[in-house]
C-alpha positions as CSV (number, residue, x, y, z in Angstrom):
1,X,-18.8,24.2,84.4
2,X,-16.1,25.2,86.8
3,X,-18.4,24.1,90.0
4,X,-19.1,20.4,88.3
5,X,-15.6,19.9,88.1
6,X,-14.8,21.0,91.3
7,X,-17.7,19.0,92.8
8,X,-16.5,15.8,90.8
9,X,-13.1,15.8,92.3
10,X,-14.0,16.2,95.5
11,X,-14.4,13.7,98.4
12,X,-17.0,12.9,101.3
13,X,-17.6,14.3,104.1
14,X,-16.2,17.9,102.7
15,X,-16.3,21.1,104.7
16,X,-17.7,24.1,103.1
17,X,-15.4,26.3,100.4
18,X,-15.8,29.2,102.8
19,X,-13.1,30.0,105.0
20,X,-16.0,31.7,107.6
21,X,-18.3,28.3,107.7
22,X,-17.0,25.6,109.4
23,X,-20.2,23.1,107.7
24,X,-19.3,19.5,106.5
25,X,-21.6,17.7,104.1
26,X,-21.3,13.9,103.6
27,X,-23.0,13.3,100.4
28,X,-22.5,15.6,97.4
29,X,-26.3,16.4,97.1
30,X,-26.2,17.7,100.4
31,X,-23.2,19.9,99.8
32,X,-24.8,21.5,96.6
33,X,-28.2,22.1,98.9
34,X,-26.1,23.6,101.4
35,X,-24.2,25.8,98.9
36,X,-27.6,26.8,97.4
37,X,-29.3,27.3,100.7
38,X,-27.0,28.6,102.9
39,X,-24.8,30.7,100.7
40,X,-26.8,31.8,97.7
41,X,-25.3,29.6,94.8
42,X,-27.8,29.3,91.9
43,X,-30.5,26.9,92.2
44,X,-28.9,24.7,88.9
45,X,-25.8,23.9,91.9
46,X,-29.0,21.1,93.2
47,X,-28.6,19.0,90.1
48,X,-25.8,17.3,89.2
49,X,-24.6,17.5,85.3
50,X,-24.9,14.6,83.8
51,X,-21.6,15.1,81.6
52,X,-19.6,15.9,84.6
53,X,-20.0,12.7,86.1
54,X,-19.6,10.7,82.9
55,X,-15.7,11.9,82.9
């Protein structure tokens, strides 16, 4: 998907997507928690793919 991707490229600690949230997450399990929690992303953003970290 379009989030795994993104989520695969990205680096730690990362500040939240939204310009209005000044978070930062320093694991990627955290980030997708926050995402989910915080700003209503679908509950499948908790688990990582499994092909998206095999690339």
């Amino acid at each position: 998907s379009h989030m795994e991707e993104y989520l695969v490229q990205k680096s730690w600690p990362s500040e939240c997507p939204d310009p209005s949230c000044n978070h930062i997450s320093k694991k990627e399990q955290d980030y997708r928690r926050y995402l989910h929690d915080m700003h209503h992303y679908h509950k499948v953003i908790c688990v990582a793919s499994k092909e998206a970290h095999k690339k």
